[in-house]
PASE-617753 format. One record per residue (C-alpha): z, y, x; residue number from 0; chain. Coordinates in steps of 0.2 Angstrom, whole numbers, plus 5000, padded with zeros to 4 digits. Layout:
BEGIN
ATOM zz yy xx i ch
ATOM Z Y X NUM A
...
//
This chain:
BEGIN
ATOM zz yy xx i ch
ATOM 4747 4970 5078 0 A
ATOM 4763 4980 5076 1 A
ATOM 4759 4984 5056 2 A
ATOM 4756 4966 5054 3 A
ATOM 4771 4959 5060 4 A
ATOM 4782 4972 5051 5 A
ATOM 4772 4966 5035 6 A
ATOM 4775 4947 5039 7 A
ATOM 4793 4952 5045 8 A
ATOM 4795 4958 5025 9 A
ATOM 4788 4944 5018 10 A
ATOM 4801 4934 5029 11 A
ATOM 4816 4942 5023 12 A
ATOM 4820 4934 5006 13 A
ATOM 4822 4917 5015 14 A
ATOM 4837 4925 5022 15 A
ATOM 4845 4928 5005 16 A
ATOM 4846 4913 4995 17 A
ATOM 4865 4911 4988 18 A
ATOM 4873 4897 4980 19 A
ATOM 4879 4897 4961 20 A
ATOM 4882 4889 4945 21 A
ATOM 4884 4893 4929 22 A
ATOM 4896 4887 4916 23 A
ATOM 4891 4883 4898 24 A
ATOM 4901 4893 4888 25 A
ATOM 4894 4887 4870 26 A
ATOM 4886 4900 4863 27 A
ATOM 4869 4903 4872 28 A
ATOM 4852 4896 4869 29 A
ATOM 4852 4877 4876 30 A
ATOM 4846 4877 4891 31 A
ATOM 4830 4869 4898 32 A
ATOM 4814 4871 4906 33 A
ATOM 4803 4887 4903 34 A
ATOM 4788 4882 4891 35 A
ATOM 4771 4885 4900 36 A
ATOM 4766 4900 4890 37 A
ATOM 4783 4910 4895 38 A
ATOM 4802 4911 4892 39 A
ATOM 4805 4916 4875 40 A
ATOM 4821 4916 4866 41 A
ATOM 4818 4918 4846 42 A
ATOM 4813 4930 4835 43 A
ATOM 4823 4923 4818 44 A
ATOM 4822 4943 4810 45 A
ATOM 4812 4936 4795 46 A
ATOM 4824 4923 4791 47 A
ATOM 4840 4932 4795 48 A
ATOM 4852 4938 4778 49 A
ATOM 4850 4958 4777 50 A
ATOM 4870 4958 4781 51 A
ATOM 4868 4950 4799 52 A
ATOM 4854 4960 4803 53 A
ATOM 4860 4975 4818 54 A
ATOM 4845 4986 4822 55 A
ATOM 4856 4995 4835 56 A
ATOM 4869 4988 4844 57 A
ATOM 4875 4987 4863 58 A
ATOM 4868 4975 4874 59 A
ATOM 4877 4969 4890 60 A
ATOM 4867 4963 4902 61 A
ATOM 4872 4958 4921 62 A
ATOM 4860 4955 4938 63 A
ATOM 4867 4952 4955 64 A
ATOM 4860 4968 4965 65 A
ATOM 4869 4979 4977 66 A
ATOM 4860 4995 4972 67 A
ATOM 4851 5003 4956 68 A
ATOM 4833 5006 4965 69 A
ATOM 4819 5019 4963 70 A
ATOM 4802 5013 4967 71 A
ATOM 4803 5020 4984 72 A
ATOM 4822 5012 4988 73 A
ATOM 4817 4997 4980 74 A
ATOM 4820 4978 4989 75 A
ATOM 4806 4968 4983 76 A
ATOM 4814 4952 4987 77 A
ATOM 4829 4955 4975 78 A
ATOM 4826 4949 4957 79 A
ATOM 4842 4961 4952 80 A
ATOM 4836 4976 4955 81 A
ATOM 4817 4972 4952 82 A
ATOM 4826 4971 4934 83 A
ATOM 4834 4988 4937 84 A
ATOM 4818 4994 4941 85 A
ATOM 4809 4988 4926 86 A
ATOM 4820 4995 4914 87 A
ATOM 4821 5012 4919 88 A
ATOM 4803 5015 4929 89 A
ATOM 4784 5010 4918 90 A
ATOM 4771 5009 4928 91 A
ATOM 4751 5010 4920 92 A
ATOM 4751 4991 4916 93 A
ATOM 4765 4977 4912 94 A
ATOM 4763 4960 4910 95 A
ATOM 4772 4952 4893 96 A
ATOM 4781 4934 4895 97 A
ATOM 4762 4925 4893 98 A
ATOM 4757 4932 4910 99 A
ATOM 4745 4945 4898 100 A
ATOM 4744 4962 4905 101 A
ATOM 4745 4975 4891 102 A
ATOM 4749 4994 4890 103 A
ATOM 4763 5003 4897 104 A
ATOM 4763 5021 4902 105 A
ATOM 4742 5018 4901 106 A
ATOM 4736 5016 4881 107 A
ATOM 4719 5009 4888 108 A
ATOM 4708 5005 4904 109 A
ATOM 4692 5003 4908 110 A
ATOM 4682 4994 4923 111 A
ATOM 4662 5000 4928 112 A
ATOM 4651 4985 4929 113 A
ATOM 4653 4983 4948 114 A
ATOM 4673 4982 4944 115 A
ATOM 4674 4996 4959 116 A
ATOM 4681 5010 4947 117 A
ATOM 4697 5007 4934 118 A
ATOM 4699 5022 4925 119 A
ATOM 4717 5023 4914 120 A
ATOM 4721 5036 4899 121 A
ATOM 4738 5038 4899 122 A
ATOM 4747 5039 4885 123 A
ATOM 4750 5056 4875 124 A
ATOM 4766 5049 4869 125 A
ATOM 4771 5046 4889 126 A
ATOM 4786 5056 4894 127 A
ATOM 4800 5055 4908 128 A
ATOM 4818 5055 4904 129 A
ATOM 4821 5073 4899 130 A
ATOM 4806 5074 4888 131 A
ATOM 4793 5082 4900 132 A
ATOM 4774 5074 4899 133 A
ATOM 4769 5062 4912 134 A
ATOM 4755 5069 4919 135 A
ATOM 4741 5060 4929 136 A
ATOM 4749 5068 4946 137 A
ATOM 4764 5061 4946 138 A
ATOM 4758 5045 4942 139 A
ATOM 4746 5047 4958 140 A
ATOM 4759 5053 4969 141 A
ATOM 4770 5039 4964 142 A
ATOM 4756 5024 4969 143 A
ATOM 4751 5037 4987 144 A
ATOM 4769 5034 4991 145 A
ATOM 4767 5015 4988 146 A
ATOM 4754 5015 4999 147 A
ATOM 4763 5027 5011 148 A
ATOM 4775 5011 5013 149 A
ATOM 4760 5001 5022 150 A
ATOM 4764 4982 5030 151 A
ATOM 4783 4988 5025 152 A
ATOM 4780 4982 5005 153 A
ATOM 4774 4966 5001 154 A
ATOM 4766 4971 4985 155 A
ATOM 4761 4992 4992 156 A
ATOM 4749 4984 5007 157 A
ATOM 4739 4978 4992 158 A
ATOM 4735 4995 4988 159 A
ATOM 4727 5000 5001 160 A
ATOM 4709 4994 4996 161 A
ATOM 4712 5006 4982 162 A
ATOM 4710 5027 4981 163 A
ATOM 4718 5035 4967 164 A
ATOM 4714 5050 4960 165 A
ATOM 4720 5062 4944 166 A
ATOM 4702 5070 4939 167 A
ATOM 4714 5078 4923 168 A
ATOM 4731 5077 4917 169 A
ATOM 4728 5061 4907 170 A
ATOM 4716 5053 4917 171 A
ATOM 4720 5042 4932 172 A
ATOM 4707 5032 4945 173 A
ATOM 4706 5020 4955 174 A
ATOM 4691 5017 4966 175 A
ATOM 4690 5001 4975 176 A
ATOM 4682 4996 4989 177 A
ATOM 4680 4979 4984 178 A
ATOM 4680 4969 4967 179 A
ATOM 4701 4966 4962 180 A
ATOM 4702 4959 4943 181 A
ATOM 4723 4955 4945 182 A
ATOM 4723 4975 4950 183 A
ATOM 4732 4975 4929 184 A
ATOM 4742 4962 4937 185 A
ATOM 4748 4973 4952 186 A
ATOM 4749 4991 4944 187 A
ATOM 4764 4980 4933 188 A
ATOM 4775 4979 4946 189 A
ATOM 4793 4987 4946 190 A
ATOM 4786 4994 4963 191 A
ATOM 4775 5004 4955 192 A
ATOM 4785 5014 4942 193 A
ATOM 4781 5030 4939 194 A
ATOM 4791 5046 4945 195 A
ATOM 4792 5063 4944 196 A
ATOM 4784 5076 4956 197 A
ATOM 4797 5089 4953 198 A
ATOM 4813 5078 4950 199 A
ATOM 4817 5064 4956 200 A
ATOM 4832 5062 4946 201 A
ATOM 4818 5058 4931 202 A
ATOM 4815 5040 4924 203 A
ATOM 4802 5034 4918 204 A
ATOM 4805 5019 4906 205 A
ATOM 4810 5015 4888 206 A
ATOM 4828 5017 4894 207 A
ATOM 4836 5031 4903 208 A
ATOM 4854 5033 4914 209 A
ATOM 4867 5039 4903 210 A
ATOM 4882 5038 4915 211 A
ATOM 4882 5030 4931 212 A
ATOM 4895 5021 4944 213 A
ATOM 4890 5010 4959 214 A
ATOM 4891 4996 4948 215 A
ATOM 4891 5000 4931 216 A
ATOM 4878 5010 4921 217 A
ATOM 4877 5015 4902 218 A
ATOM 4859 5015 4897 219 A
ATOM 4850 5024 4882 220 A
ATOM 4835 5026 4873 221 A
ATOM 4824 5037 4880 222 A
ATOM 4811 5051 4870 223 A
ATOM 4799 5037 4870 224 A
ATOM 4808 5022 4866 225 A
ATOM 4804 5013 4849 226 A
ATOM 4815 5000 4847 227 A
ATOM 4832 4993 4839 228 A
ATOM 4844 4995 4852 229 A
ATOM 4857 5009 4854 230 A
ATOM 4862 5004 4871 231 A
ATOM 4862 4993 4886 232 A
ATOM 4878 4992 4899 233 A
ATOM 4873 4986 4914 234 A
ATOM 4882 4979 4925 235 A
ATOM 4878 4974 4945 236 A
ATOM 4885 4959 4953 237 A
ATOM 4889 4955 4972 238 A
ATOM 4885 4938 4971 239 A
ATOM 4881 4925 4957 240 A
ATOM 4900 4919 4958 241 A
ATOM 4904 4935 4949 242 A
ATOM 4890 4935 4936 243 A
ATOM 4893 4917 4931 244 A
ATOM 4914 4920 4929 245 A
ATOM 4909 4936 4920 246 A
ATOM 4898 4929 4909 247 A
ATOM 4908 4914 4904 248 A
ATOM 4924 4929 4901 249 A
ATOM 4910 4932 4886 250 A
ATOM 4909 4950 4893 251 A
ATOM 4890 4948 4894 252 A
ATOM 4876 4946 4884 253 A
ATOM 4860 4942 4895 254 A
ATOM 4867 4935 4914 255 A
ATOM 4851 4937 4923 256 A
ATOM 4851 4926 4939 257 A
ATOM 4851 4912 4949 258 A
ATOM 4859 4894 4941 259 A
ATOM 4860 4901 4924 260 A
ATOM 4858 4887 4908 261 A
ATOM 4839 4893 4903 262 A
ATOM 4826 4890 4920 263 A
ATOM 4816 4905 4922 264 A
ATOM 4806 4894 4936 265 A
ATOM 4803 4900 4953 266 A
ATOM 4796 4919 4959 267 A
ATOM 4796 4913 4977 268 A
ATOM 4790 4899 4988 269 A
ATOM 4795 4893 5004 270 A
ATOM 4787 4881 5014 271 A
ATOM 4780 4874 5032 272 A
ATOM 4760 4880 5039 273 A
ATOM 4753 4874 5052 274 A
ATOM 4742 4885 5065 275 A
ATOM 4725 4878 5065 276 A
ATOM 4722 4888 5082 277 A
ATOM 4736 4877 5092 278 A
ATOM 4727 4859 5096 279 A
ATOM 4742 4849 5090 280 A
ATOM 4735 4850 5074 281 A
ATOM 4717 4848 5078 282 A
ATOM 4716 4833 5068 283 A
ATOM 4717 4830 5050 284 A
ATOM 4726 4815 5051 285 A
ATOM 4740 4822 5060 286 A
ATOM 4743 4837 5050 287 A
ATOM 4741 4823 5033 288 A
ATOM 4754 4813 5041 289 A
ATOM 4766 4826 5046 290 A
ATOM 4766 4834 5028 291 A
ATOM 4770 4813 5021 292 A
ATOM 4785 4815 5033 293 A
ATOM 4792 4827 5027 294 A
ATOM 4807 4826 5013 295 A
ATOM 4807 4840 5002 296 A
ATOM 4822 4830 4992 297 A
ATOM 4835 4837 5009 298 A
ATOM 4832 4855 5002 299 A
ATOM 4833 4848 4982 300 A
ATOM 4846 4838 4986 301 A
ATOM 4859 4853 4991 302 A
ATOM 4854 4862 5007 303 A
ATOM 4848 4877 4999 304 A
ATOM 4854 4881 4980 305 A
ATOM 4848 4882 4966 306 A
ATOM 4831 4879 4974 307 A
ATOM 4820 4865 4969 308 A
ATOM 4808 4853 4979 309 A
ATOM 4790 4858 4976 310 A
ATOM 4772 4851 4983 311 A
ATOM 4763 4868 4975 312 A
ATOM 4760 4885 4983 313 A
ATOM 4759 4895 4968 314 A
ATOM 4779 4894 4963 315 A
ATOM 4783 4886 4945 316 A
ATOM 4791 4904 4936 317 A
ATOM 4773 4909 4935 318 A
ATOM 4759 4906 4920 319 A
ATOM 4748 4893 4926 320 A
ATOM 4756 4888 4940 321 A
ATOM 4756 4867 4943 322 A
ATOM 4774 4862 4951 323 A
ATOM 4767 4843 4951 324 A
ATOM 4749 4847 4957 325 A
ATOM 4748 4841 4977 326 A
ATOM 4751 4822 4973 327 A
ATOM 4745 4818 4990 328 A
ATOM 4759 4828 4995 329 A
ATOM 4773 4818 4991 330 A
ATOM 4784 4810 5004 331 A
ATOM 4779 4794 5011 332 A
ATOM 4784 4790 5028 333 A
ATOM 4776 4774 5029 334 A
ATOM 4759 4779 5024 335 A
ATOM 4764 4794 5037 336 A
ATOM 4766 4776 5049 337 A
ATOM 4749 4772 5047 338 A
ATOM 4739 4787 5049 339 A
ATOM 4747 4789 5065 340 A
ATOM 4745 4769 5069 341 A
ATOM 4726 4774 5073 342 A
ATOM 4730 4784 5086 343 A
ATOM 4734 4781 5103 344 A
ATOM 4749 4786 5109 345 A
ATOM 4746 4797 5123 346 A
ATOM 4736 4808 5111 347 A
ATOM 4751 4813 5099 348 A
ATOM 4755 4830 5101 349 A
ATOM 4772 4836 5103 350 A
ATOM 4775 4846 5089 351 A
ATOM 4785 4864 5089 352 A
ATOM 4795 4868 5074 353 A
ATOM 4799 4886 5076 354 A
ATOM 4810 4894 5060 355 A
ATOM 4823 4908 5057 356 A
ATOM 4837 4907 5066 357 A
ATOM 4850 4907 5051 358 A
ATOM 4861 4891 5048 359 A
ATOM 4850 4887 5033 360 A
ATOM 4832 4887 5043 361 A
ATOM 4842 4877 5057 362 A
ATOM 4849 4863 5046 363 A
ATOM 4829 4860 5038 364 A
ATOM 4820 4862 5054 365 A
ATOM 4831 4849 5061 366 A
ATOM 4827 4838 5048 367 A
ATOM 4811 4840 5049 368 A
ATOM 4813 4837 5067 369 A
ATOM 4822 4821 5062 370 A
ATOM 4808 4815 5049 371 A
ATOM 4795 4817 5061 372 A
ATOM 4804 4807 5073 373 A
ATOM 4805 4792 5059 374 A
ATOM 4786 4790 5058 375 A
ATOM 4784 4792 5078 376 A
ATOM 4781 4809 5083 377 A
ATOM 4789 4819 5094 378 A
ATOM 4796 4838 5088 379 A
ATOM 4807 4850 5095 380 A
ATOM 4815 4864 5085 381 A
ATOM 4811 4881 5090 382 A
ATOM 4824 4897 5082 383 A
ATOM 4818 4914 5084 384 A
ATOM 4827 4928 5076 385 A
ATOM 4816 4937 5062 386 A
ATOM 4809 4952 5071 387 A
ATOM 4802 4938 5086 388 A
ATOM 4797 4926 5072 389 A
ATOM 4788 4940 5065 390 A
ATOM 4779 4946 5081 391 A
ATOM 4774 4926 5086 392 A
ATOM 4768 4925 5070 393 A
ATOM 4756 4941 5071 394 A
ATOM 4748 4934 5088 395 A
ATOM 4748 4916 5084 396 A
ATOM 4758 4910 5092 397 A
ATOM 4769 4899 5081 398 A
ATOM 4764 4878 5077 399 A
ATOM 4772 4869 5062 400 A
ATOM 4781 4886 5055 401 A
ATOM 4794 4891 5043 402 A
ATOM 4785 4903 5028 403 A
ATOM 4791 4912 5012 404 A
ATOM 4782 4920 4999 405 A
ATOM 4794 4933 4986 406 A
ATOM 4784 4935 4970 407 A
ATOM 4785 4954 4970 408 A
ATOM 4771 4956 4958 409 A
ATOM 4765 4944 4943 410 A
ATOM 4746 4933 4949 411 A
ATOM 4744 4919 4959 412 A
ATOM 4736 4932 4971 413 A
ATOM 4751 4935 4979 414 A
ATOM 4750 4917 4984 415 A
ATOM 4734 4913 4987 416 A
ATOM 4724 4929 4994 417 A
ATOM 4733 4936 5007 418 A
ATOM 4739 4918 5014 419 A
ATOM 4723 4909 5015 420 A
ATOM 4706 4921 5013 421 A
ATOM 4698 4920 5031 422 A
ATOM 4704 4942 5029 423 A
ATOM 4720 4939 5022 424 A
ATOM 4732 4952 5026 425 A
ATOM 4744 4937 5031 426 A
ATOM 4734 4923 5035 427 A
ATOM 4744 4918 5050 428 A
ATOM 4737 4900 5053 429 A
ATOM 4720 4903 5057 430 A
ATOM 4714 4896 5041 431 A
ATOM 4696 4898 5036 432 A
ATOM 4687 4890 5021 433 A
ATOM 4669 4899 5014 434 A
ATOM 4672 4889 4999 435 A
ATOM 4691 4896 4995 436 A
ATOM 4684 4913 5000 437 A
ATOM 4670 4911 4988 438 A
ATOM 4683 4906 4973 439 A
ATOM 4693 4922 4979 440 A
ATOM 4679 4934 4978 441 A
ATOM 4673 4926 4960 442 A
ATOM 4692 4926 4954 443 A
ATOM 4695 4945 4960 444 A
ATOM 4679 4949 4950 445 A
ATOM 4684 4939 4933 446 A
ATOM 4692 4950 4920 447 A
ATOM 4699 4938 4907 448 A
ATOM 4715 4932 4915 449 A
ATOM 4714 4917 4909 450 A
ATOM 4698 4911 4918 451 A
ATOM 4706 4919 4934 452 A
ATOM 4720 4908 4934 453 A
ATOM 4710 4894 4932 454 A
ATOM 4701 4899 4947 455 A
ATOM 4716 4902 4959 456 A
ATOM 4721 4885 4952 457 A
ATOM 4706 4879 4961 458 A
ATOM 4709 4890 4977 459 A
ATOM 4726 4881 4977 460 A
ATOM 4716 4862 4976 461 A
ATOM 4706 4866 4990 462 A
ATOM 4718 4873 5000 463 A
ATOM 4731 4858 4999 464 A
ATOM 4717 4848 5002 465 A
ATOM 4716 4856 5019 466 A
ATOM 4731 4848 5023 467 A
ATOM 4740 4865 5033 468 A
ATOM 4754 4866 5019 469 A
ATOM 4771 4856 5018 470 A
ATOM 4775 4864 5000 471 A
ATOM 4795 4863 5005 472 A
ATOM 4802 4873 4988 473 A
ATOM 4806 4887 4977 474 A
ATOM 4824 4895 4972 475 A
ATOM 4824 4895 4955 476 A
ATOM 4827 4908 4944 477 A
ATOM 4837 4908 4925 478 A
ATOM 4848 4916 4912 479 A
ATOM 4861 4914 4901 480 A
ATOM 4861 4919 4883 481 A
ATOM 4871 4924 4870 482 A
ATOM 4868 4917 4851 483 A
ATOM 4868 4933 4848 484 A
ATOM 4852 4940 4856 485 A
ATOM 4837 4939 4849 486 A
ATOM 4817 4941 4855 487 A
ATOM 4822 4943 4871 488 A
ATOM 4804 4939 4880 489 A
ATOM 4805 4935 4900 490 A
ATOM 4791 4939 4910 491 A
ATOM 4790 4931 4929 492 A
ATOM 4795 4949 4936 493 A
ATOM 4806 4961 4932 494 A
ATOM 4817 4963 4917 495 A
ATOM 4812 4959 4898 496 A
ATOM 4805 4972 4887 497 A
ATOM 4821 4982 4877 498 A
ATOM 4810 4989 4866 499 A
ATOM 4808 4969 4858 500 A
ATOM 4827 4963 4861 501 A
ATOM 4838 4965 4844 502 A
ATOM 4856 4958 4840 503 A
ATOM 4864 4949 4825 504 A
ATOM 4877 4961 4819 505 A
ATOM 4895 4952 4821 506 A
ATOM 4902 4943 4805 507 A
//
């Protein structure tokens, strides 16, 4: 029970960290706008631009609010920032591109037997760290064991442990399941997963390399492996998004990576309320309905927490086939709330508990919530608990209508979906059981073509709204502002873009 509550403990954090900001428009980026559904892409004009304004080289400044440059090991999961760091500087086997298509990065190919219980990768000959020394099949296995060393402390590592690696030769990796998992692609590209190396840990293993380095600035290059058109990128870390916006709008930046920029990136996160189906005040389907029509989601949109958004989905908007307009019966409607709860009696309406984290934040929704549920005649009381009791409540079931955040720290609606709500999840903390939902899992971690998995989690999603356990509250949103200048700069839902795609025009 202990290991459970440290993992829930970690997927609890990022609630805690969510910052205010805005950006100013400072004329010359991209106009800003919602992502299209296939990805955040910004153009590729290279055909139609004059030879003479055409820089295949060139610096590229590019800002992220973190407070440290990470390794995979060091690495917060729950900051955007340095998951961008990460993924500049560390590949891992897979990555997945702006369409949320997972394609080769230290791997040049994969296969998967017909029971999908062995992925075998061949890495790429051309795969080197930062000095110019092979990546060999070793270190990309010690690099995933340390993952999985992590255990319930890493929100995307725990995943790993239905997995045994192995290095059979030096270009040869394993992976032998003990179940089916298709999004394992989808996994293996997180920034958590970079590769490094068993001799020195100073090596990198990305398309970039550190050329010079201070606590909060650092000149990258081209590494031996990198085949692209820039000659450098400066990076720069930020202490909050204040900083990156005033920065930014000084024109000392190219690419401002963070939250309340002008282009939306869509969320990577998801926060909302569950309900434990094992406490009796929620015993009844018309209860839990009319608490989630209580509700107001339009108190967090409408400034408590910025630069989130209202949402009545679980799978969070910045990812490819998510649906932030799917739970219609979700929406807030108080007095159909009214009559669900007009048809029964009065003595039998439970009190409800609305246990949070104790920040100011978590206090200032639960007590509306507290206040909403009063509107439409139930009784609730709000319950703080610090994050390490929350944590532990949570792990023995303790907890009723409950405060719950998901951090998008690797790119499927997995991360959503499995762990919260398959009778096994590693997280199901609500006692929630469905053999249909866990039949759509099973067929979804067994389908191959990503597409058709989506499609499938999208119908894990239906079912489990129409359960009626999740008050979908919302997401904070991710964006970036933009320069004219930059070109093909391609955004996937984690990490950083790839820097081996991104060119400038060359100044007039």
């Amino acid at each position: 029970m202990r290991n459970r509550a440290q993992f829930l403990l970690s997927l609890l954090v990022f609630a805690l960290l969510v910052t205010a900001c805005g950006f100013i428009d400072n004329g010359d980026a991209v106009p800003s706008g919602p992502p299209p559904s296939d990805g955040l892409a910004f153009p590729d004009e290279f055909a139609t631009i004059p030879p003479e304004l055409r820089d295949r080289g060139g610096v590229l400044r590019f800002g992220v609010v973190a407070d440290q440059v990470p390794t995979p090991l060091t690495l917060d999961e729950t900051s955007a920032g340095e998951q961008a760091i990460a993924d500049l500087l560390y590949d891992g086997l897979t990555r997945v591109d702006h369409t949320g298509t997972v394609v080769p990065a230290l791997a040049a190919s994969w296969t998967v037997t017909d029971d999908r219980l062995v992925w075998t990768f061949a890495l790429d000959p051309a795969a080197t760290f930062s000095d110019g020394s092979p990546i060999a099949a070793a270190d990309v296995v010690a690099s995933l064991q340390a993952i999985q060393d992590l255990g319930p402390g890493s929100l995307a590592g725990v995943q790993l442990a239905r997995a045994t690696f192995d290095a059979p030769d030096a270009a040869t990796v394993t992976a032998q399941l003990t179940a089916p998992f298709a999004p394992l692609g989808e996994l293996l590209a997180a920034p958590l997963f970079g590769v490094t190396s068993t001799t020195d840990p100073q090596l990198t293993s990305g398309a970039l390399m550190i050329d010079t380095q201070t606590d909060t600035e650092l000149t990258l290059v081209p590494s031996p492996r990198f085949a692209g058109y820039l000659d450098q990128v400066d990076l720069e870390l930020f202490p909050t998004p204040a900083h990156l916006e005033l920065t930014f709008a000084r024109g000392l930046l190219d690419v401002a990576d963070g939250p309340g920029g002008m282009t939306d990136r869509g969320a990577i996160d998801s926060t909302m309320f569950l309900m434990n189906l094992a406490n009796p005040a929620f015993a009844d389907p018309s209860i839990r309905k009319a608490i989630i029509l209580a509700i107001d989601p339009s108190f967090v949109a409408g400034g408590s927490v910025d630069p989130a958004k209202a949402s009545n989905a679980i799978v969070p908007s910045g990812y490819v086939g998510a649906r932030p307009g799917i739970c219609g019966d979700c929406a807030y409607d108080p007095e159909a709330a009214t009559a669900l709860l007009g048809g029964i009696a009065s003595t039998d309406l439970p009190l409800i508990h609305v246990d949070h984290l104790s920040d100011a934040e978590s206090e200032a929704l639960a007590a509306a919530i507290v206040g909403d549920l009063a509107n439409v005649g139930l009784e609730a009381r709000a319950r703080p608990h610090t994050p390490t009791a929350f944590a532990e409540k949570a792990a023995n079931g303790e907890l009723a209508l409950f405060q719950f955040g998901t951090a998008g720290s690797w790119p499927s609606a997995e991360a959503f979906l499995g762990s919260v709500f398959a009778t096994d999840g590693v997280d199901n903390v609500t006692s929630f059981s469905d053999p249909a939902v866990d039949e759509l899992l099973s067929s979804a971690r067994s389908v191959n073509d990503g597409e058709t998995r989506r499609m499938i989690y999208q119908q894990v999603e239906d079912l489990v709204l129409q359960h009626a356990v999740v008050v979908p509250l919302y997401g904070v949103e991710q964006s970036v502002s933009v320069t004219g200048a930059v070109r093909n700069l391609r955004l996937p839902a984690i990490g950083a873009f790839d820097p081996q795609q991104v060119w400038l025009l060359a100044a007039e």
